[in-house]
N, CA, C and O atoms as a GROMACS GRO file, in nm:
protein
  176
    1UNK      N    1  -0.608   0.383  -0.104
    1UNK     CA    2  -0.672   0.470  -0.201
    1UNK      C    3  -0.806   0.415  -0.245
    1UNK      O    4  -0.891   0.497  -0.279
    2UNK      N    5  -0.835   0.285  -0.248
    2UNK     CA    6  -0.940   0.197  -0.273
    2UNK      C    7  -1.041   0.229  -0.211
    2UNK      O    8  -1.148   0.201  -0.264
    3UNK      N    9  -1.044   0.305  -0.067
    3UNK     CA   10  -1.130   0.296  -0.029
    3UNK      C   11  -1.200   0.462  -0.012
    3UNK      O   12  -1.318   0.477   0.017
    4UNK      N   13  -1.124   0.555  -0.032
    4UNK     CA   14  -1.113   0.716  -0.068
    4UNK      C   15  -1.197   0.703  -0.237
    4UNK      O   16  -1.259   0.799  -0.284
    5UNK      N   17  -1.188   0.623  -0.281
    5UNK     CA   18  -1.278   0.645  -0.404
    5UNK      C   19  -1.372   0.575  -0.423
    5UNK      O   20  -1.400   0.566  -0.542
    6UNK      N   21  -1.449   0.506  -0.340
    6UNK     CA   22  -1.563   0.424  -0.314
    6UNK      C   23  -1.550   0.256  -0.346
    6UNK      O   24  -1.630   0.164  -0.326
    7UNK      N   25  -1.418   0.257  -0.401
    7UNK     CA   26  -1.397   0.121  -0.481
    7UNK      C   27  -1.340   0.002  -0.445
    7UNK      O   28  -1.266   0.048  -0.358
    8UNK      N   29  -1.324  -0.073  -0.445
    8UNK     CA   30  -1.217  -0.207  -0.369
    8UNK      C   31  -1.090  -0.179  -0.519
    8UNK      O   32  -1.117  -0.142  -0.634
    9UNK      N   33  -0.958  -0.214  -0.460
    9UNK     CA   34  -0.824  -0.224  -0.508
    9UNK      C   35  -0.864  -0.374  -0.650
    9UNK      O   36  -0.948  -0.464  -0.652
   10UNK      N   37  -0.754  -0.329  -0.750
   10UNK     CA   38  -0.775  -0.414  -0.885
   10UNK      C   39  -0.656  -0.511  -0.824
   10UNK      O   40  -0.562  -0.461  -0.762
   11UNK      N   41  -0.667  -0.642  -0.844
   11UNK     CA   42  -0.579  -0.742  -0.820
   11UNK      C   43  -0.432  -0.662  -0.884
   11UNK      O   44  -0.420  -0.584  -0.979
   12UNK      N   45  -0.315  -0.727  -0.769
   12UNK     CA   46  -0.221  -0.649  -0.837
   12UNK      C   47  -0.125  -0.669  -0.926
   12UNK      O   48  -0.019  -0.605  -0.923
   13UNK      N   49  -0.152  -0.765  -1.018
   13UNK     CA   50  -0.140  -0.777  -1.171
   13UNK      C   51  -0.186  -0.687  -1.262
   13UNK      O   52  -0.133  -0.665  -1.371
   14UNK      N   53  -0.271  -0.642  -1.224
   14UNK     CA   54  -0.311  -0.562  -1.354
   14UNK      C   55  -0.390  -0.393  -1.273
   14UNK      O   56  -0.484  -0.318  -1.298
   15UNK      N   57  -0.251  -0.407  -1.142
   15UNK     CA   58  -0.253  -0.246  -1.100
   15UNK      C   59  -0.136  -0.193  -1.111
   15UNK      O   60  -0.045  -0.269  -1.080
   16UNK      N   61  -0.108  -0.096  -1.142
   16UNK     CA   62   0.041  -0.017  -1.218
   16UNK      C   63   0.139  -0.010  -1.076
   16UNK      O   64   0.256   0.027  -1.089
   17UNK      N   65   0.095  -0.040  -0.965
   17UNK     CA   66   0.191  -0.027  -0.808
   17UNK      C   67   0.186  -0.136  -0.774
   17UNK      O   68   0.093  -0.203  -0.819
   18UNK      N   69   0.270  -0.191  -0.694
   18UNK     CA   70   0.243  -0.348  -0.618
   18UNK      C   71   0.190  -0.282  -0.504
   18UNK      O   72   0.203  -0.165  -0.470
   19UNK      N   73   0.115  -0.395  -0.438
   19UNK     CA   74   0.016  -0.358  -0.344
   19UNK      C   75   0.146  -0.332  -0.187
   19UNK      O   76   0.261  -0.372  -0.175
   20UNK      N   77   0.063  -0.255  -0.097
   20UNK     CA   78   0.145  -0.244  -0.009
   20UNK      C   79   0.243  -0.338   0.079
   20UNK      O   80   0.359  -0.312   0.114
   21UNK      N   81   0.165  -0.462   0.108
   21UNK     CA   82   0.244  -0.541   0.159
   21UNK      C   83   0.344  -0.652   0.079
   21UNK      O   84   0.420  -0.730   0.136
   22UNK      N   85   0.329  -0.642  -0.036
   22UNK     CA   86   0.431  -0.697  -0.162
   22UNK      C   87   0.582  -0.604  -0.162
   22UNK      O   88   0.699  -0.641  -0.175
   23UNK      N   89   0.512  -0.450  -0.138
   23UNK     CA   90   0.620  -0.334  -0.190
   23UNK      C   91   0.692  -0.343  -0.010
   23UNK      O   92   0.810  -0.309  -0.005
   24UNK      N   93   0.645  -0.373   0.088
   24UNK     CA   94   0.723  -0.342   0.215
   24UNK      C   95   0.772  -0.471   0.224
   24UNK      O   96   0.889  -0.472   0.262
   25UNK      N   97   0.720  -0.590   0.201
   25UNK     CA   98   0.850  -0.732   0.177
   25UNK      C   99   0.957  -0.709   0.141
   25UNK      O  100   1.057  -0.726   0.212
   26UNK      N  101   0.959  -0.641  -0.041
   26UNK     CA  102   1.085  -0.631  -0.130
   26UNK      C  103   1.129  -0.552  -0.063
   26UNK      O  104   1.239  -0.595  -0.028
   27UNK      N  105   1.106  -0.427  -0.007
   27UNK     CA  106   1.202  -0.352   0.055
   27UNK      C  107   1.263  -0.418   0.186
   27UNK      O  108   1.384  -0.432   0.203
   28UNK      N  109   1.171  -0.455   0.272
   28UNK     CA  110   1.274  -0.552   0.392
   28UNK      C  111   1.378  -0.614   0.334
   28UNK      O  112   1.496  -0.589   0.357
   29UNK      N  113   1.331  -0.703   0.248
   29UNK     CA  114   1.434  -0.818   0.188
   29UNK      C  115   1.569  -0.738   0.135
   29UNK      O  116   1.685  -0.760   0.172
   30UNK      N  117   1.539  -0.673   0.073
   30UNK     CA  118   1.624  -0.596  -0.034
   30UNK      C  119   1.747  -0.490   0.086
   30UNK      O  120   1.867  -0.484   0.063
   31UNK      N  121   1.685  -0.422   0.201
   31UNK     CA  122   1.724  -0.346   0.256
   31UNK      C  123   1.879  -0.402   0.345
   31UNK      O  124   1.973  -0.331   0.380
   32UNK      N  125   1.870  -0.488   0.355
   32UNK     CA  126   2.046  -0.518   0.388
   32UNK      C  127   2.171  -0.525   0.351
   32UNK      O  128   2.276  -0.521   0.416
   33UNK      N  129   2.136  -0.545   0.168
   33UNK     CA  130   2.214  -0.528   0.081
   33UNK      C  131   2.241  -0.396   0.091
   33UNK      O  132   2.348  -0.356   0.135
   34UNK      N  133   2.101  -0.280   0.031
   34UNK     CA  134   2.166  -0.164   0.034
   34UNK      C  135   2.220  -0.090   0.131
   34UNK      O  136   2.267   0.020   0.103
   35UNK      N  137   2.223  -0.133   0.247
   35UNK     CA  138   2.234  -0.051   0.354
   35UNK      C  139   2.424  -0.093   0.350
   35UNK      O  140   2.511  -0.011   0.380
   36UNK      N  141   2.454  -0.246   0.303
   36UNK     CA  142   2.610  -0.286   0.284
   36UNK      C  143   2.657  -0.195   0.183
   36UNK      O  144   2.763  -0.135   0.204
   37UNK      N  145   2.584  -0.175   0.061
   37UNK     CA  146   2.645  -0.085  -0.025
   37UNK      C  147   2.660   0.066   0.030
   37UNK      O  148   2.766   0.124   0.007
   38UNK      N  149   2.593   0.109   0.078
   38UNK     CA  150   2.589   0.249   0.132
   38UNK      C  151   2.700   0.246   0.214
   38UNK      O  152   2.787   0.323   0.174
   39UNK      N  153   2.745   0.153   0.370
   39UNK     CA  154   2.852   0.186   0.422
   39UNK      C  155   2.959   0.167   0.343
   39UNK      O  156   3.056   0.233   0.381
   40UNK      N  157   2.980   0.094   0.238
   40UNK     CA  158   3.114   0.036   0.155
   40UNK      C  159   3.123   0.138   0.091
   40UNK      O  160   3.243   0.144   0.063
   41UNK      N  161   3.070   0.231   0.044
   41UNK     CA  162   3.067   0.349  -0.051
   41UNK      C  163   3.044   0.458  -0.014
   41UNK      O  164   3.009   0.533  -0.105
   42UNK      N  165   3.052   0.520   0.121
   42UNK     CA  166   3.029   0.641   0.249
   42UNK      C  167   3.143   0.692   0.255
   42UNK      O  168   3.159   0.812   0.275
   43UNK      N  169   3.253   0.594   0.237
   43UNK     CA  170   3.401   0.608   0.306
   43UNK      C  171   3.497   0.683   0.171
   43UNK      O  172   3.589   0.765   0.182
   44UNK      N  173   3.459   0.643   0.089
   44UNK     CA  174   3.509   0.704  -0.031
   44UNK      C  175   3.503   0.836  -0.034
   44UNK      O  176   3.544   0.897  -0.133
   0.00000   0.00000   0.00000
């Protein structure tokens, strides 16, 4: 979006989204758990 409005991106501390490659880490990381909860709770 930084670059659609002429501007460079605000460090992302003090931008209201985590920057893209922060937000696609936590989701890798995070994504095995939920994917265990989802089959453990499908069957129900």
């Amino acid at each position: 979006m930084g670059a659609l409005g002429g501007g460079s991106k605000p460090p992302e501390f003090a931008s209201t989204h985590p920057a893209e490659a922060t937000r696609i880490a936590k989701l890798e990381k995070l994504m095995p758990e939920a994917v265990a909860l989802y089959e453990a709770n499908r069957r129900r």
